[in-house]
C-alpha positions as CSV (number, residue, x, y, z in Angstrom):
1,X,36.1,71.0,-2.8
2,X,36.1,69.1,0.4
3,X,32.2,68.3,-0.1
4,X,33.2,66.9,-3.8
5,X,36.3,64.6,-2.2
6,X,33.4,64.1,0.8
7,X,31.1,62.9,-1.6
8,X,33.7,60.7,-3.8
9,X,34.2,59.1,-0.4
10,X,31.3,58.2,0.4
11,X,30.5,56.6,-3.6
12,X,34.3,54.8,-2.9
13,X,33.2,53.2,0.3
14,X,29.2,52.4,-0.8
15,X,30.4,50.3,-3.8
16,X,33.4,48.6,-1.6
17,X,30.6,47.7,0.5
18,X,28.2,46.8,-1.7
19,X,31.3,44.5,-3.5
20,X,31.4,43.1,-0.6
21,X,28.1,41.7,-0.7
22,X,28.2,40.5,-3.8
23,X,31.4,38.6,-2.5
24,X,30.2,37.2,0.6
25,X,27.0,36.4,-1.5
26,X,28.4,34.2,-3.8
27,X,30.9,32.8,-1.3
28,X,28.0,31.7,0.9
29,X,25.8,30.4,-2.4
30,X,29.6,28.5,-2.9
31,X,29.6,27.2,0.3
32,X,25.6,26.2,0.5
33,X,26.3,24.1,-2.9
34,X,29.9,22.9,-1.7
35,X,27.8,21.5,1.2
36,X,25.0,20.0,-0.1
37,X,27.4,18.2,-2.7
38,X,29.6,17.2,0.3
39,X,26.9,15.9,2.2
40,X,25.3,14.1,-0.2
41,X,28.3,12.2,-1.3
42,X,29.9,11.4,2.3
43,X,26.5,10.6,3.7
44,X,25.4,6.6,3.7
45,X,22.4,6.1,1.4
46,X,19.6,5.3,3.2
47,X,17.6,2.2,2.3
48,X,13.9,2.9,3.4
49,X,11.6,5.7,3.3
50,X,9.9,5.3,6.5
51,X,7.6,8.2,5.8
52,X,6.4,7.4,2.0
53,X,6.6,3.5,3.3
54,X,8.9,1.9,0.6
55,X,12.6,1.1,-0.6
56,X,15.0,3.8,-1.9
57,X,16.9,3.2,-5.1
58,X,20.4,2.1,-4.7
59,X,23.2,3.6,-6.7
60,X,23.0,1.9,-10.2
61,X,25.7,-0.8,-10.9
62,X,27.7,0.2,-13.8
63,X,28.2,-2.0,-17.5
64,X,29.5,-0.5,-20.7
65,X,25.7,-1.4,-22.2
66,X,23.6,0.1,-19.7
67,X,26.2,3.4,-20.2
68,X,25.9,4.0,-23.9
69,X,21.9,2.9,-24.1
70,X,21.4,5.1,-21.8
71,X,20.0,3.2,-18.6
72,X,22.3,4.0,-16.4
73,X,21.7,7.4,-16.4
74,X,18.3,6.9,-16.2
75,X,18.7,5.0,-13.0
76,X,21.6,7.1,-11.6
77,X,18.5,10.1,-11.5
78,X,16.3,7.8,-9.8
79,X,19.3,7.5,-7.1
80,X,20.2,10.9,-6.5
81,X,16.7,12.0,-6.4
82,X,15.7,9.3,-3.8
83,X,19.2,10.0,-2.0
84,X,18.8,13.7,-2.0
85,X,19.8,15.5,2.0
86,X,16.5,16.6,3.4
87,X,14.6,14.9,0.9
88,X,11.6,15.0,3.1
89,X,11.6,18.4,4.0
90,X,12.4,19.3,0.0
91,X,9.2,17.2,-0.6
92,X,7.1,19.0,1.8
93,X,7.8,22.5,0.5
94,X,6.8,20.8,-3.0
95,X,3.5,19.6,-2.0
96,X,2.4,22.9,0.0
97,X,3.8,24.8,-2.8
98,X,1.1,22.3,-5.5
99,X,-1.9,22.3,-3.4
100,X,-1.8,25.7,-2.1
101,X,0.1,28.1,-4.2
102,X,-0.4,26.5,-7.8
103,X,-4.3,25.7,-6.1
104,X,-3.2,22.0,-8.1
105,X,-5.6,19.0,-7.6
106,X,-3.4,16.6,-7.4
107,X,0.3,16.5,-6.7
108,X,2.1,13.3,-8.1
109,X,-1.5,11.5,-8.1
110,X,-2.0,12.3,-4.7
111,X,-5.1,14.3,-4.1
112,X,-7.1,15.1,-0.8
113,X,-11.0,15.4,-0.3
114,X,-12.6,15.8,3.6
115,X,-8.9,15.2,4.9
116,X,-9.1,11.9,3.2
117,X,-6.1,10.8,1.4
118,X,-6.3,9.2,-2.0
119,X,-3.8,8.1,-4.9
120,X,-5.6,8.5,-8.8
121,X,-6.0,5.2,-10.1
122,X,-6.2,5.5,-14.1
123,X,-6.8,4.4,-16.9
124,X,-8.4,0.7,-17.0
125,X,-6.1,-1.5,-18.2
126,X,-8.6,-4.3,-19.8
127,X,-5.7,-6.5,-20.3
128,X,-4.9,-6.9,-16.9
129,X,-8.6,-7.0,-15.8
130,X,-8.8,-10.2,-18.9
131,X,-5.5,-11.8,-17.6
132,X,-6.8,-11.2,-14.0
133,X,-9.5,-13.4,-14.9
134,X,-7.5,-16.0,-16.8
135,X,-5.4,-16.8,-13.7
136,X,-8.3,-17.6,-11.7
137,X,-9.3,-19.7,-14.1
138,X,-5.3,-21.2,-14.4
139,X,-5.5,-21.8,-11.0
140,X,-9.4,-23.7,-10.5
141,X,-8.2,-25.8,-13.2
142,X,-5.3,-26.8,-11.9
143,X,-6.6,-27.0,-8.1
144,X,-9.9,-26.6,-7.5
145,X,-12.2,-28.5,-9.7
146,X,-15.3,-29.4,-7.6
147,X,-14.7,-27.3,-4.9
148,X,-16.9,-24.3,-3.9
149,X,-15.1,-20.9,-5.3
150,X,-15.8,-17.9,-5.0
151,X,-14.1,-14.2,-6.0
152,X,-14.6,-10.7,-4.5
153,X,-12.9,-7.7,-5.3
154,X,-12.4,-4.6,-3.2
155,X,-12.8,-1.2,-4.9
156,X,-10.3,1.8,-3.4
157,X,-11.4,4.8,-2.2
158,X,-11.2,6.2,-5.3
159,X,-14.8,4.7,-6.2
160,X,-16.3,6.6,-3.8
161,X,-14.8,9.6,-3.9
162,X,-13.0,10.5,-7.7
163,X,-15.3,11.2,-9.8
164,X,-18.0,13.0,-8.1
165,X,-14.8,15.6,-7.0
166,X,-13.8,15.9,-10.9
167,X,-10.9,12.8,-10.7
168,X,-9.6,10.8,-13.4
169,X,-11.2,7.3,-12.5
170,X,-11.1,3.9,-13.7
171,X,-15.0,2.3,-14.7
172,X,-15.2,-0.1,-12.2
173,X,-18.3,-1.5,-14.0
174,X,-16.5,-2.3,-17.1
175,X,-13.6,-4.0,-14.6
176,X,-16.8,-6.1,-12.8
177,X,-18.1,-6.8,-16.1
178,X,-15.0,-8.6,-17.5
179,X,-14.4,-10.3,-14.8
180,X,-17.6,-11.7,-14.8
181,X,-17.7,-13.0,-18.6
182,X,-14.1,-14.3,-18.3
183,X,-14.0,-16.2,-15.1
184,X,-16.0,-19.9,-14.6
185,X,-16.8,-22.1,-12.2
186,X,-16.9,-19.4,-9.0
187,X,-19.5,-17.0,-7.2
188,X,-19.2,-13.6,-7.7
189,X,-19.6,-12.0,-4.2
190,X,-20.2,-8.1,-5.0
191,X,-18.4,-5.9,-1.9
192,X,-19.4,-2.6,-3.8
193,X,-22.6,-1.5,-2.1
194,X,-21.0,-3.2,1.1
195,X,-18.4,-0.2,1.4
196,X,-18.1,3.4,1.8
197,X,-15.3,5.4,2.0
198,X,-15.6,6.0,6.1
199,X,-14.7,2.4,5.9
200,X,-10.9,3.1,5.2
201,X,-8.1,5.3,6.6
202,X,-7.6,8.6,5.9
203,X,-4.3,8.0,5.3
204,X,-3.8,4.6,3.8
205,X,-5.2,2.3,1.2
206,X,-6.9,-0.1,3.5
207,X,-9.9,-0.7,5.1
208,X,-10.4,-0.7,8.7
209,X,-10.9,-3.7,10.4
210,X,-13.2,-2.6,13.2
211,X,-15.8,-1.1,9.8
212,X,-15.7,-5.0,8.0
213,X,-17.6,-7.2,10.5
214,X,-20.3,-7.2,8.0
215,X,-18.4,-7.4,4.8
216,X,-16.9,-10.5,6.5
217,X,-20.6,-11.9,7.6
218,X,-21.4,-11.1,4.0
219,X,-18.6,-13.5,2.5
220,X,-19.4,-16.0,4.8
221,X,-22.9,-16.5,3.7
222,X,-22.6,-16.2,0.3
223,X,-19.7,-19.0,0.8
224,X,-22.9,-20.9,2.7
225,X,-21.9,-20.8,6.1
226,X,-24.5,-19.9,8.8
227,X,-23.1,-17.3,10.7
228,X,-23.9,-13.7,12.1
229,X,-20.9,-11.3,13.2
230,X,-21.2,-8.6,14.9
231,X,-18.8,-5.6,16.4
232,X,-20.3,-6.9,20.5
233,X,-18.2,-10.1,19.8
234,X,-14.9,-8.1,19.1
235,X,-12.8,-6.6,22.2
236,X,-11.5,-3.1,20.3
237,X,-7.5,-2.2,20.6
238,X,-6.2,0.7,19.9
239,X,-2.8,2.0,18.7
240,X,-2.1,5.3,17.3
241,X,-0.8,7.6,15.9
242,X,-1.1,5.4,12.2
243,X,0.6,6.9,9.4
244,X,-0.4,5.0,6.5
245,X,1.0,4.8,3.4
246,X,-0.6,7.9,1.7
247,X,0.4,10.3,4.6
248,X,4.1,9.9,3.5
249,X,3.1,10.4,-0.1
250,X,1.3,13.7,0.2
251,X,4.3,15.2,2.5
252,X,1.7,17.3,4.6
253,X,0.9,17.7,8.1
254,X,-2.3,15.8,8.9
255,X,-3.9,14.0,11.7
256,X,-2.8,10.2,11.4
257,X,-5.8,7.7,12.1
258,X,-6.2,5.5,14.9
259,X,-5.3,1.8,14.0
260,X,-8.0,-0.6,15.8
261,X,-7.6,-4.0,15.8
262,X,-10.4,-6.6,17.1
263,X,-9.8,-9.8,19.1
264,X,-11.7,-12.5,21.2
265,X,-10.9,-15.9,22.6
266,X,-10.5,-18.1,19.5
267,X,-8.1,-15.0,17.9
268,X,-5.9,-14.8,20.7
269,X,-6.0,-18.6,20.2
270,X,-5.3,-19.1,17.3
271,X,-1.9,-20.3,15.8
272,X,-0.1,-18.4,12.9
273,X,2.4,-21.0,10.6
274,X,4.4,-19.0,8.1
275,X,5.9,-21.6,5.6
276,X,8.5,-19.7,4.7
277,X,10.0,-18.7,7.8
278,X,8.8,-22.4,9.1
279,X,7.5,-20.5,12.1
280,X,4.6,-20.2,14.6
281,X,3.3,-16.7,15.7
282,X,0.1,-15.1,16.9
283,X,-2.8,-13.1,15.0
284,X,-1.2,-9.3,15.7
285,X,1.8,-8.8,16.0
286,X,1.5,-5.5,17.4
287,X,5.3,-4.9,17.8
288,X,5.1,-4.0,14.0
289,X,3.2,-1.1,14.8
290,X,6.3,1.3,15.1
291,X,7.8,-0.7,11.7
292,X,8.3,-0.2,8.2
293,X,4.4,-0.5,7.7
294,X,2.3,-0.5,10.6
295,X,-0.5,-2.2,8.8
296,X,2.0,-5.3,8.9
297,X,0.3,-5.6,12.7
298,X,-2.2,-7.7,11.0
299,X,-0.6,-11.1,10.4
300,X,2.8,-9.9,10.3
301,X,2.3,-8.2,6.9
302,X,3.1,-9.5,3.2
303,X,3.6,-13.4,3.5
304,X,3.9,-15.6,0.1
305,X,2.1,-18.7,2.2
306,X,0.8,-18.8,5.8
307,X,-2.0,-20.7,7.9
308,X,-4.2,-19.2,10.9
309,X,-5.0,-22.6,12.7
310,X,-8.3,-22.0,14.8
311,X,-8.1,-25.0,18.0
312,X,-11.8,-23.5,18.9
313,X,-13.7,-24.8,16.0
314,X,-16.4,-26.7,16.0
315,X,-15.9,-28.1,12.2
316,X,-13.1,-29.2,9.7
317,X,-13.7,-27.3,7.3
318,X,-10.7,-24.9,5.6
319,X,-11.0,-22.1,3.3
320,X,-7.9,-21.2,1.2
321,X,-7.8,-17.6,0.3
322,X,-5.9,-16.2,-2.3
323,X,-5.3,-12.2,-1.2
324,X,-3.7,-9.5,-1.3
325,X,-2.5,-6.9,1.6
326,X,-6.3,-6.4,2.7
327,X,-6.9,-10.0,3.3
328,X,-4.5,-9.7,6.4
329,X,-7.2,-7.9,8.6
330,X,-10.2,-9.6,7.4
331,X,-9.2,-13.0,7.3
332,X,-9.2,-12.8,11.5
333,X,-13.0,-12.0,11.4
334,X,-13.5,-15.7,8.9
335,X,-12.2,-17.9,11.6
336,X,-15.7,-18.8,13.5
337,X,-16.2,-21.3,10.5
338,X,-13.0,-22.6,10.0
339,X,-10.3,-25.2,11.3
340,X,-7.8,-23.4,9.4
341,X,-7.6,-20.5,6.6
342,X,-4.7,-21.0,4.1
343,X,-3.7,-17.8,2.8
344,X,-1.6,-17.3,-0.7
345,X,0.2,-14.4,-1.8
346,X,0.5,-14.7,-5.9
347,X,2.8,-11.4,-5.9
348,X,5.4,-13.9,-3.7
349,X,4.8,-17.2,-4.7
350,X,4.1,-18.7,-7.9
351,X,1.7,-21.0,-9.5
352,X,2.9,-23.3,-10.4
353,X,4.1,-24.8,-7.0
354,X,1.5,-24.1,-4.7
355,X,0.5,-28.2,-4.8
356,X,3.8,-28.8,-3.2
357,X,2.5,-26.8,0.0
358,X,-1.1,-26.9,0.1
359,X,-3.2,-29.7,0.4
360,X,-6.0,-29.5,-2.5
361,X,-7.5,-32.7,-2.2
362,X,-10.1,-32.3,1.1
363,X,-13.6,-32.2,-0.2
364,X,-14.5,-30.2,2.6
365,X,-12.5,-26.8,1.1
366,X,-13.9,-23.6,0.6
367,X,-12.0,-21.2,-1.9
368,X,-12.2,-17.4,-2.0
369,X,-10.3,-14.8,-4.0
370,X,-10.5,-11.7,-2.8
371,X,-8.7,-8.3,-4.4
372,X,-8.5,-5.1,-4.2
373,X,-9.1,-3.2,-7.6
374,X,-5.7,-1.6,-7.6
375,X,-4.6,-5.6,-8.3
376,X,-6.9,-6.9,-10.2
377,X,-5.7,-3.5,-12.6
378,X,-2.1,-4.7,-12.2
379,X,-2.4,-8.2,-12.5
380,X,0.6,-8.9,-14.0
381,X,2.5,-9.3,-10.6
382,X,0.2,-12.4,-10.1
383,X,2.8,-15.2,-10.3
């Protein structure tokens, strides 16, 4: 009898504890959820990611049409999942969870060969290779009738490295192709078998400076200038660690790459103008480097209009180069045949008023265009 009432015990006080569990479990889960909601509601929104190198979304503003089509909400899951506590960390745990439980290729486009970073770029977009071409053509007729033109583009890493490691791919000879039976009046200056993939970082987009001297010597001949570069007339700086752009996108641990810039006398010399600021500054800014973007060492980062002014030439003659991002590190290594190198932003300045800053009418002009292929398959932010 005692053993029975022993035993009865003993079920009484297992299931009280076990009920207890279960309450402090869900208490705890209550508590973990209460939190998180808490937190993410009382904590400020934060406006940059400094790790995937962009802007966050900002809570939606509200309209009785955006509510009942539907945008709002739309936008209001943009917010929350850009606003999210320990976004990066939730990210992170994502990504190792893609590449090395699911044994994914990519994760959100983001795939990794040799430790080398890269983002898919697909498909072509043969539209906005055609209207690529057609405001080149806008522009010469509006600007540059006469004048030596010429147009480069820059392929991304994925050219090198996609489609021989079974990535989608865009066909950059159909891209080249259009552009060439679209645009007239300039040189085509082909940077394809100038590169290689050890030309760029491992964890951005761009190329690296201290790999281009030749890609520069290569522009400058083919825009007839006599010249020979080489690395011996560069003095190498360092600054590291560089996290570019990618290494925030993948959310894994990897070494960052080293971020060398190259200078002599007539770069440290040389006088910066940025026409929208109306403001003088130097070649690197270097204090950049632990910025948004540390790229933005070269010339300060994403300008609509500015002017590298070189008081060591030995000629008058200007080149106006209409770039992108990766014109900021090479236009540095152009200067040795130049008073000055005008450089134009279409993504921040439009068109239409570029005779109201720039001085078209010196016969003594050289023009390049020069982007990357990411741009010319995205034209449409060419103002």
């Amino acid at each position: 009898m005692r053993s029975k009432t022993k035993n009865m015990k003993n079920i009484k006080n297992e299931k009280n504890i076990k009920d207890i569990k279960n309450v402090m479990v869900t208490v705890l889960f209550i508590v973990f959820i209460t939190g998180f909601m808490l937190a993410n509601i009382l904590l400020p929104d934060s406006e940059f990611s400094y790790s995937e190198r962009r802007r966050l979304t900002a809570f939606p503003e509200y309209s009785t049409e955006e509510f009942f089509s539907g945008d709002f909400f739309e936008e209001f899951e943009k917010y929350t999942l850009d606003q999210f506590i320990f976004r990066d960390f939730f990210r992170r745990i994502k990504a190792y969870g893609a590449y090395y439980l699911m044994r994914k290729k990519d994760n959100n486009k983001i795939y990794i060969v040799e430790g080398n970073i890269n983002k898919i770029e697909y498909p072509l977009n043969e539209k906005s290779v055609l209207h690529a071409a057609e405001k080149l053509n806008e522009i010469y007729k509006r600007y540059l009738e006469g004048k030596n033109v010429s147009y480069a583009i820059i392929p991304d890493k994925n050219y090198f490295v996609a489609a021989e490691n079974g990535y989608l791919s865009i066909d950059y000879d159909r891209m080249q192709k259009i552009m060439n039976e679209n645009i007239e009046n300039m040189r085509y200056i082909n940077l394809f078998y100038a590169l290689t993939v050890d030309d760029y970082y491992k964890t951005d987009i761009h190329w690296r400076q201290e790999k281009i001297t030749d890609v520069a010597e290569k522009l400058l001949k083919e825009m007839g200038n006599a010249v020979e570069i080489s690395i011996n007339q560069y003095t190498k700086k360092e600054l590291y660690p560089f996290y570019g752009s990618y290494y925030g996108q993948a959310a894994l641990k990897m070494e960052p790459d080293t971020l060398i810039y190259l200078t002599n006398e007539v770069i440290e010399k040389a006088v910066v103008y940025d026409y929208e600021l109306k403001a003088q500054s130097k070649v690197y800014a270097t204090e950049k480097f632990k910025g948004m973007d540390s790229y933005d060492v070269f010339l300060s980062g994403a300008k609509s209009l500015i002017s590298i002014t070189n008081p060591e030439a030995t000629t008058d003659k200007e080149l106006i180069l209409f770039r992108d991002s990766f014109g900021s590190s090479i236009a540095p290594l152009l200067l040795p045949c130049y008073s000055k190198i005008i450089l134009v932003d279409l993504r921040y300045i439009a068109t239409d008023i570029l005779g109201d800053f720039i001085d078209f009418s010196s016969k003594n002009q050289d023009v390049l265009f020069l982007y990357n292929t990411q741009i010319i398959n995205n034209s449409y932010m060419l103002k």
